[in-house]
N, C-alpha and C positions, 0 to 999 in steps of 0.2 A: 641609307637608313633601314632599307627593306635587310638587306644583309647582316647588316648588326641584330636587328628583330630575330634574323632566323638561328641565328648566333645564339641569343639569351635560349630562344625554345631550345635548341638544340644541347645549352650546355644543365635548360631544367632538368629534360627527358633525360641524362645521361643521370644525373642526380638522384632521381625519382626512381629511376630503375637499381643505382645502385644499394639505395635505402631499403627499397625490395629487398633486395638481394641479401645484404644486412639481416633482415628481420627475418627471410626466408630461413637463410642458415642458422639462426638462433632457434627457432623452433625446431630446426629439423634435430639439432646436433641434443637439445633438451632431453630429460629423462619423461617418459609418458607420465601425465598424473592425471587421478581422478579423484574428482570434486563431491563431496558429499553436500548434495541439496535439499534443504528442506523445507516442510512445507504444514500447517494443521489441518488443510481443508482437503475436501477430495476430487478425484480427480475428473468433477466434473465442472469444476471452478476455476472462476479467472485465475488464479493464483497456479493453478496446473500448467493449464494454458500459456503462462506465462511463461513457466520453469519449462515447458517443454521446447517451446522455440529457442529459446537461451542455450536447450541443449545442444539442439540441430545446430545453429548460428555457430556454437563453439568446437563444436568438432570439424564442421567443414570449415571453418577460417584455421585450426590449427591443424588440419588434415591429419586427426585424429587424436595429435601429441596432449591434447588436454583432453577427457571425457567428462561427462555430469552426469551421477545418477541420480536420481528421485527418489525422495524418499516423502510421501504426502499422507494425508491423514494422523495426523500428528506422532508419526507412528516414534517419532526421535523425541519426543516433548512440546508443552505448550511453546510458546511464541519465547516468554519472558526465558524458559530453561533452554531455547535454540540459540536465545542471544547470547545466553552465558557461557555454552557449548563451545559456540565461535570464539569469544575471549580466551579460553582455555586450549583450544584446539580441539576439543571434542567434534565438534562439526565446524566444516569448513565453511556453508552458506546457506542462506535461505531467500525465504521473498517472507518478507513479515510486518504486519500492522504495524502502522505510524503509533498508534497508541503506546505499544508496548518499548517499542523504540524510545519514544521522549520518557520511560522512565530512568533512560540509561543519559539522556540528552534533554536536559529538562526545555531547553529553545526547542525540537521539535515538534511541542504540545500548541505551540501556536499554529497550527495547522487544524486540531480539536476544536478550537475556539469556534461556537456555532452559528451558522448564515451568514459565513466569511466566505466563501465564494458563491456568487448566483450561477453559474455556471460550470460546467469540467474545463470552458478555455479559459475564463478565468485564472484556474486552478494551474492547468497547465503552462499557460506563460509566466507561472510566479515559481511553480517549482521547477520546469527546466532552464530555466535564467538566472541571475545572480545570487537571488535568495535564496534557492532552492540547493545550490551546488556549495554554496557557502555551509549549509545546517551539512548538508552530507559529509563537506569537510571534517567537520565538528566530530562526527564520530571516530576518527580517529585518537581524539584526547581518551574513548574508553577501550581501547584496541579493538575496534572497527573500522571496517572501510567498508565505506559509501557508495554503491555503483550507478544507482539510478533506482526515479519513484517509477513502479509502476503502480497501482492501486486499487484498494477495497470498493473507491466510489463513494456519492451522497447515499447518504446511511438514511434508515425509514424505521419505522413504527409499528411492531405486531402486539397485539396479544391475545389473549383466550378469553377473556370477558367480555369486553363492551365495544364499539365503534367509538374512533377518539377523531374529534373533530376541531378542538380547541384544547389549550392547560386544562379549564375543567374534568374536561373526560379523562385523565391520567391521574387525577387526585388516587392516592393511595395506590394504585396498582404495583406491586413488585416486579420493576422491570430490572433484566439482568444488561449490565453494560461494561465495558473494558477495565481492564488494570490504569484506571489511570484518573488523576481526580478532576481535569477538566471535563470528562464527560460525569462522573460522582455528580458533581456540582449543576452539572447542566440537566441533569432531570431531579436531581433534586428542588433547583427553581420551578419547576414546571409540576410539581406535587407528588410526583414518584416515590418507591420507595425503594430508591439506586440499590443495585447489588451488586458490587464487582466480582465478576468470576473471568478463571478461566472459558475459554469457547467449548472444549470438549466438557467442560461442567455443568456448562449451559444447557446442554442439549438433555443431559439424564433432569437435569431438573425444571425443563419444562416439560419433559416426559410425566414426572412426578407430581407436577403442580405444583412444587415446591416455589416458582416463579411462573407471572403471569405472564410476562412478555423479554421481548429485546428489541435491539437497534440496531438494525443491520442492510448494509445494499441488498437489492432486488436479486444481484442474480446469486447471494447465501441463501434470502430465503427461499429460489428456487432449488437450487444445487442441493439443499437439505430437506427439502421438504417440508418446511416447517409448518404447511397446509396441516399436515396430520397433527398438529398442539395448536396451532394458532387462527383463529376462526377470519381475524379482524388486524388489519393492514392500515397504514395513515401514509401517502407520499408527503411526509415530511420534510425531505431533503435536507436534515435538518444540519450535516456537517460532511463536507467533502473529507474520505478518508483517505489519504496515499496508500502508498507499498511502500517497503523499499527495498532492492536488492543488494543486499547485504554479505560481508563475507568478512571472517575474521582475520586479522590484520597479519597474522603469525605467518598463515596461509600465504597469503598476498604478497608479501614482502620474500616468500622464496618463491616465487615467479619471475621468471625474466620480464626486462619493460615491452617486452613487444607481445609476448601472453597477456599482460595486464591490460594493455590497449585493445587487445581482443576483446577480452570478458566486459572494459566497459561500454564498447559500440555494441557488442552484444546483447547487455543490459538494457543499453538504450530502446535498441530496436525492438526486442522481445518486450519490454513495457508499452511501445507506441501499438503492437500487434494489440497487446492486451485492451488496452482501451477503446480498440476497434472494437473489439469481438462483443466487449461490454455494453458497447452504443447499439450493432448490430443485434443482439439479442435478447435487449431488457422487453420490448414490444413484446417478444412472442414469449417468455418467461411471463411479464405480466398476465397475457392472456391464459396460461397455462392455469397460473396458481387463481385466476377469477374462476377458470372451468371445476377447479379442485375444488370451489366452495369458498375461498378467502373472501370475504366483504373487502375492495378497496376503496376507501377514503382519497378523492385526489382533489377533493375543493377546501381540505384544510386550512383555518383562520391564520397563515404563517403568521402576518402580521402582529397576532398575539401571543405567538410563540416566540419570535422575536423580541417581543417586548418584555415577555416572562424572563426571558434567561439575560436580560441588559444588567443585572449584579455580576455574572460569570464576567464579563469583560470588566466591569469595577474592581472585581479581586484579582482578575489575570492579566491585566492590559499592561502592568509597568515591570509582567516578572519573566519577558522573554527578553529581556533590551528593548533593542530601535527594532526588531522584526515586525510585532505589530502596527506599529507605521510607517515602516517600512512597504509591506504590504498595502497598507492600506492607498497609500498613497500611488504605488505599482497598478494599481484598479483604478483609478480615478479618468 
């Protein structure tokens, strides 16, 4: 029996090595290509962070034969023109808001849906598990492919007027929030006066006061500063945002499979980096933007903010499929 045993190892290891060898020689004999990545935020954000280990990860797994440049600060387009980019071949990939995504995939707006996860591991065993890989799927019906969430984070509450402690305190304020109408709607409930923009719009127009606030993770509004427009902070946590890496399908599909298998363990791992660094450094971001002057709010009435936006789920709950109970149920 021991001999048969060492038989199967023996005939894996030969297997295992020759598959190596297989996929070695595919990359080697490959023509070099470089990957244009992109990105809107700068390069002092998750989102850089992200794209930059992606990069490391893919050149020493392909020992060079694939590279990734950066291209950040939106210097190629907002989010919605990088997705269209990829469709076209104009760019080959990026890391880009779930928001902007479910306009192209209207299922992965159930992710928008607000105080659907209480947690990031919550979040995490729904989107690296069957739900999660299935919406990625999904983007291939608008010529994308799906590589893995890494992400934005529970999103928060600034603005330039008042301390917001409950709905009350947002009555009226002009807050600026996503291209996308589950977040519209979600501070709409809550008495807002929603503005969807682009992010690079956002910024000239809370410079202007044309807008009082936004809703964005902790470590945007350190990485922007938004201390310098924004007096007054709420941890609201009030919607877990993904990422997702992203890359357009035209791209993809002239890659041998054993480059493809790279880029998406690549993905993986440079997303799992990302959510470290985001855990490791919200504490000292926090304290930073309190040192800067930001008033934060952390003992906010969720419970009432919860109950303000229970129409959002009335009008969205039957128009993603089974995802929303799907999930729901994934938590339970």
């Amino acid at each position: 029996m021991k001999s048969f045993n060492r038989m199967l190892l023996s005939v894996a290891l030969a297997a295992a090595v020759s598959a190596g060898n297989v996929a070695a020689s595919t990359l080697e004999s490959m023509k070099p290509v470089s990957l244009r990545l992109a990105h809107v935020v700068n390069e002092q954000d998750g989102f850089h962070i992200a794209a930059v280990k992606f990069q490391e990860l893919v050149a020493e797994r392909t020992d060079g034969k694939v590279s990734v440049e950066i291209f950040p600060n939106a210097s190629l387009g907002d989010e919605r023109t990088l997705l269209e980019g990829m469709q076209i071949g104009t760019v080959d990939m990026g890391v880009i808001t779930n928001g902007p995504v479910a306009n192209f995939v209207e299922e992965m707006a159930v992710f928008e849906l607000p105080f659907l996860f209480a947690s990031p591991q919550e979040a995490y065993d729904v989107l690296d598990g069957p739900i999660g890989q299935e919406l990625l799927d999904k983007l291939s019906e608008v010529n994308l492919k799906g590589l893995a969430y890494a992400e934005r984070g529970f999103r928060n509450l600034t603005n330039s007027v008042r301390a917001v402690h409950s709905p009350d305190d947002i009555q009226g304020l002009r807050i600026r929030v996503m291209e996308n109408p589950v977040y519209t709607d979600t501070f709409r409930e809550l008495g807002a006066n929603a503005v969807p923009m682009a992010w690079t719009e956002a910024l000239t127009a809370m410079q202007q006061g044309t807008i009082d606030g936004q809703e964005n993770p902790v470590n945007v509004i350190h990485s922007f500063k938004l201390n310098e427009t924004q007096t007054h902070m709420t941890l609201s946590r009030h919607t877990y945002a993904p990422a997702i890496f992203v890359m357009g399908m035209g791209v993809w599909n002239r890659l041998p499979e054993e480059a493809q298998g790279v880029l998406v363990q690549a993905a993986r791992e440079a997303a799992a980096h990302e959510r470290q660094m985001n855990a490791d450094m919200e504490s000292q971001q926090l304290a930073d933007l309190r040192a800067a002057g930001v008033n934060i709010v952390e003992d906010a009435d969720i419970a009432a903010f919860q109950a303000a936006v229970a129409p959002v789920y009335e009008k969205y709950g039957d128009q993603f499929g089974d995802y929303l109970e799907r999930i729901q149920q994934a938590l339970q």
